[in-house]
C-alpha positions as CSV (number, residue, x, y, z in Angstrom):
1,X,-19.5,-62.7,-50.8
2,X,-20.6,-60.8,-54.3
3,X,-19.3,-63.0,-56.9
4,X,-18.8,-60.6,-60.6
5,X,-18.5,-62.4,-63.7
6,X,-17.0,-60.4,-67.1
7,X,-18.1,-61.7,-70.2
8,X,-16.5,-61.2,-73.6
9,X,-12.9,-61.6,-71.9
10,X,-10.1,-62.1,-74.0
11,X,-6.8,-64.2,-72.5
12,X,-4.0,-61.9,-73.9
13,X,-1.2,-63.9,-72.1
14,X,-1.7,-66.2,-69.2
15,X,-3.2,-64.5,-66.6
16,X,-3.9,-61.3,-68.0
17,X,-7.4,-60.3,-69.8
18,X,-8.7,-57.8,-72.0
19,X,-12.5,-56.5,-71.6
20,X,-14.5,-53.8,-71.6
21,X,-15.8,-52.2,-68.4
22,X,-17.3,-49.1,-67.5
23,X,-15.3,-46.7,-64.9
24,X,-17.7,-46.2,-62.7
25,X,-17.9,-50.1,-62.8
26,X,-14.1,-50.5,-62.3
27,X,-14.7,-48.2,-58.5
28,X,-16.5,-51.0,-57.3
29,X,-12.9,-52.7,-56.8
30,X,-12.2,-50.0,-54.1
31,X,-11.0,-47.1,-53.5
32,X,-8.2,-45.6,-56.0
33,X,-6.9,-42.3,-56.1
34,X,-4.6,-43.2,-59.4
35,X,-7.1,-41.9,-62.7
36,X,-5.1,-41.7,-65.5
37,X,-4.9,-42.1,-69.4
38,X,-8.0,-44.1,-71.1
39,X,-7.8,-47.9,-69.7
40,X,-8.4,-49.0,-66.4
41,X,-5.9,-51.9,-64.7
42,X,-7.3,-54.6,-62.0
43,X,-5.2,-56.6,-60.0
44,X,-6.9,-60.2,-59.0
45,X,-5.2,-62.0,-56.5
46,X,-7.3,-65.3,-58.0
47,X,-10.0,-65.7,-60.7
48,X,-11.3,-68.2,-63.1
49,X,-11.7,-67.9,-66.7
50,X,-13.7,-69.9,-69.4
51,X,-12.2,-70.1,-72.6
52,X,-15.3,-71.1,-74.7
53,X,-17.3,-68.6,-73.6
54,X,-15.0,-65.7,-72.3
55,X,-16.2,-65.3,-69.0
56,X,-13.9,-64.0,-66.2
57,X,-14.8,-65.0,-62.8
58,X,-13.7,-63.8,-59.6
59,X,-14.7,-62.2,-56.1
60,X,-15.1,-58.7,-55.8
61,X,-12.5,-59.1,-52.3
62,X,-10.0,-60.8,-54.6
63,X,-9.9,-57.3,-57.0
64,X,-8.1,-54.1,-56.6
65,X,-8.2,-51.3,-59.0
66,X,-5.0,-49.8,-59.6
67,X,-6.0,-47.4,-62.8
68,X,-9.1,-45.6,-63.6
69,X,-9.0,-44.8,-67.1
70,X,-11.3,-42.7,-68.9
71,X,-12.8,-45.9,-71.3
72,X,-14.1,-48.9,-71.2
73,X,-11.1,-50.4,-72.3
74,X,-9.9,-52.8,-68.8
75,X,-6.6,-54.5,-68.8
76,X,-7.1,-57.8,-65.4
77,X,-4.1,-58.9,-64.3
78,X,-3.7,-62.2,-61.8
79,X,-1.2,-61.3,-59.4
80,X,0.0,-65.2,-59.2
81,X,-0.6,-68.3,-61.5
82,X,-1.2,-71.3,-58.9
83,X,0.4,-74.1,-59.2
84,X,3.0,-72.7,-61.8
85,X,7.0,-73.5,-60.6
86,X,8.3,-70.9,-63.5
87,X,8.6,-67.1,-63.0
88,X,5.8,-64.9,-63.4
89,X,8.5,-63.1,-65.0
90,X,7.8,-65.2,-68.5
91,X,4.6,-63.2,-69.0
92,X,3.5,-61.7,-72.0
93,X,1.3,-59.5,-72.5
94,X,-0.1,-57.8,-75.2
95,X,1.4,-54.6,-76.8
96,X,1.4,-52.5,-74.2
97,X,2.7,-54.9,-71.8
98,X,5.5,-55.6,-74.1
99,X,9.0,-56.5,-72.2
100,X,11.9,-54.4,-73.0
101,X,15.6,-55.6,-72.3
102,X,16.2,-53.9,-69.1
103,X,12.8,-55.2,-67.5
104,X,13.8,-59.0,-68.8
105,X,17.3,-58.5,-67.4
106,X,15.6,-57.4,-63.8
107,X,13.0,-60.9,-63.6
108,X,16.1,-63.3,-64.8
109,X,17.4,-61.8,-62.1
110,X,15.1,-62.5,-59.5
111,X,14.6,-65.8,-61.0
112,X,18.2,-66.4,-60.2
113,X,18.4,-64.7,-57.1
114,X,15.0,-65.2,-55.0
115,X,13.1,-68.2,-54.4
116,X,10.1,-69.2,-56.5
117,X,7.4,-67.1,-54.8
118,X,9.2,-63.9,-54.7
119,X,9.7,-64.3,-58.7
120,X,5.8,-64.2,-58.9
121,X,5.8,-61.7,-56.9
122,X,8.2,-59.5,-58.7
123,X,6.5,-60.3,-62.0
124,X,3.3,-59.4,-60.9
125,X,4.8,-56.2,-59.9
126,X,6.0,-55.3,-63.0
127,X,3.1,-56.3,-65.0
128,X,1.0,-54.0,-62.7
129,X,3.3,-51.0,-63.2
130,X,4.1,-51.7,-66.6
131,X,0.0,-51.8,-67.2
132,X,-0.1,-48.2,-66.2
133,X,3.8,-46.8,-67.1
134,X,5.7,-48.1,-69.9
135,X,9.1,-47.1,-69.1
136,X,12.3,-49.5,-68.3
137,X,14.0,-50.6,-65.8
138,X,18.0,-49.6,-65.6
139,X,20.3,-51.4,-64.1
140,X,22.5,-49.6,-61.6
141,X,25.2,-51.0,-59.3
142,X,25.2,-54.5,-58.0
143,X,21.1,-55.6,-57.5
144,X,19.8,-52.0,-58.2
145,X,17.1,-51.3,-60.8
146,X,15.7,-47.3,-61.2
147,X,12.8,-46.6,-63.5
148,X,13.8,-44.7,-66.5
149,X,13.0,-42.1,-67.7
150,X,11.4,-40.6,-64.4
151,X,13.0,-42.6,-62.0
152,X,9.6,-41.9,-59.5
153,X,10.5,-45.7,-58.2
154,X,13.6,-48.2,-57.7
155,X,14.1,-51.7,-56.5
156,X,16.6,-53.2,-55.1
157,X,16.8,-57.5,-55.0
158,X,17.9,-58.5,-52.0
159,X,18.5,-62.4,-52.0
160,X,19.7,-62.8,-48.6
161,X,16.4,-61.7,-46.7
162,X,13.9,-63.0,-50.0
163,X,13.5,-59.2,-50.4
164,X,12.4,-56.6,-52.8
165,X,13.5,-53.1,-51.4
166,X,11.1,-50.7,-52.9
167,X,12.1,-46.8,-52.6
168,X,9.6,-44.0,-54.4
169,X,9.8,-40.4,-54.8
170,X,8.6,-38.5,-51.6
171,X,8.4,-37.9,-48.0
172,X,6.9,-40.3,-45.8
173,X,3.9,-38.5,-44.9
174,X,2.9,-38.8,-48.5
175,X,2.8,-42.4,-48.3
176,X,2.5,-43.2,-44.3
177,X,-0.8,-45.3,-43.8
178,X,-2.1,-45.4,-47.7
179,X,-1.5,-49.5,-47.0
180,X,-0.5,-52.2,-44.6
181,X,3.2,-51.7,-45.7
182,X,5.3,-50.4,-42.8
183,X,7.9,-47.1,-44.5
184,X,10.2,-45.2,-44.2
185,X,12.5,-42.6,-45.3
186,X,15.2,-42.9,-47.2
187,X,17.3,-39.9,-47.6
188,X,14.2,-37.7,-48.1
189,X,12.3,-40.0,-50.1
190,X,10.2,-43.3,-48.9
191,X,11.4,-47.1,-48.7
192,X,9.0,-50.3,-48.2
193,X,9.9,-53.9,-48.5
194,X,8.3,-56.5,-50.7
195,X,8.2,-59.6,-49.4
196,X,5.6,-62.0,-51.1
197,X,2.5,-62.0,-53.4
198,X,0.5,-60.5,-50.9
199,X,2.0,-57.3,-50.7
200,X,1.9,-56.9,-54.7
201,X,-0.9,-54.4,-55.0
202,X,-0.1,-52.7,-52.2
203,X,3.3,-52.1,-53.4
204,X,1.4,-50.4,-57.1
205,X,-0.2,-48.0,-54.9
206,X,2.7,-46.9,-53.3
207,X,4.8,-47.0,-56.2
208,X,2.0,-44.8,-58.3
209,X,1.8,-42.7,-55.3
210,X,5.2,-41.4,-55.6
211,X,5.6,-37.8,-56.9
212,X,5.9,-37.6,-61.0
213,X,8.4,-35.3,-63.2
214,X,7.1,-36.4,-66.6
C-alpha cells in the first residue's frame, strides 16, 4: 500500500490541514469530475500528523479528492476524529470554513437528535461541502435543512432510523452508479441516505454532482 507523506502542513482546526499540492498531484486521490475555483479539497478517512515538523501522513486508499482547484493551495479534511465522544460539528476551520448560524443550528441538531457517530458524520459532511461552497443551511419545516442560496442539495435528520436523507437537484440517471449509495427519485430530483462515516465522501460527490443555478 503507497504510503504519501505532505510536508509543510499546517493544523487549521483539528483535523483539517492546509498545504500546498500540485493538481495533477491532487488526481492521484482518484478520479474526480468536480474542478472548480483555485484550491483543491481531500477527504481522509484517517491520517497522522506531526506537529514539529508538519508532516501529514496517510494512505493513498484512505484519500478521496473532492475539488480540483486550479493552485496549489490544498485544504485535507479527516472525515472522523477517533476516539473523540463530541460532535464533529465543533469544528473550526479557518476562514473559509467559517460556521454561519444556520449551519451551527443544523449540527446542534444532530447532536441532539442522532447518536454520536452520525454527528461525525454530519460534520464531516458539512466541512466537505462547505470546503468547496460557502453558502448556509436554512431551516425549513420540522428536521428539514435546504442550501441557500442555490438550494442544489437538502437534508433531512431523521432520528428514528440514525438517518441523514440527502435529496440533490436532478434526475436519477445523473447520479445512478457515480457511488455505492443506492438512489432514487424524489419528485423529479434524486434522494440517497446517509447513514454513517463511511458514506461521507460519497455523499460530496453526489451532492456536487447535482445540477447548479448559480
Amino acid at each position: 500500500m503507497l504510503r504519501v507523506t505532505v510536508q509543510h502542513a499546517q493544523e487549521v482546526s483539528k483535523g483539517v490541514w492546509a498545504f500546498d499540492l500540485p493538481p495533477h498531484q491532487v488526481r492521484m486521490f482518484g478520479k474526480c469530475d468536480n474542478v472548480s475555483g483555485v484550491r483543491s479539497v481531500v477527504l481522509l478517512a484517517a491520517a497522522e500528523f506531526e506537529h514539529a515538523s508538519g508532516n501529514l501522513a496517510f494512505d493513498i486508499e484512505d484519500a478521496t479528492a473532492l475539488n480540483i482547484g486550479s493552485s496549489t493551495d490544498t485544504i485535507a479534511i479527516l472525515s472522523h476524529l477517533a476516539g473523540e465522544q463530541r460532535s464533529t460539528a465543533s469544528i473550526v476551520a479557518s476562514d473559509s470554513l467559517l460556521m454561519s448560524r444556520g449551519d451551527k443550528e443544523f449540527l446542534d441538531l444532530c447532536k441532539i437528535e442522532l447518536p454520536d457517530h452520525m454527528q461525525r458524520a454530519a460534520g464531516a459532511l458539512l466541512a466537505g461541502v462547505r470546503a468547496r461552497s460557502p453558502g448556509e443551511l436554512k431551516r425549513g419545516q420540522s428536521r428539514n435543512f435546504s442550501d441557500t442560496p442555490d438550494n442544489f442539495w437538502y437534508v433531512i435528520v431523521q432520528p428514528r432510523v440514525e438517518q441523514l436523507s440527502i435529496t440533490v437537484r436532478g434526475t436519477v440517471d445523473l447520479f445512478d452508479g457515480v457511488t455505492h449509495l443506492p438512489v432514487k427519485d424524489d419528485r423529479g430530483n434524486t434522494l440517497f441516505k446517509v447513514s454513517g462515516e463511511q458514506d461521507v465522501d460519497a455523499a460530496i460527490k453526489l451532492i456536487f454532482r447535482a445540477r447548479r443555478k448559480l
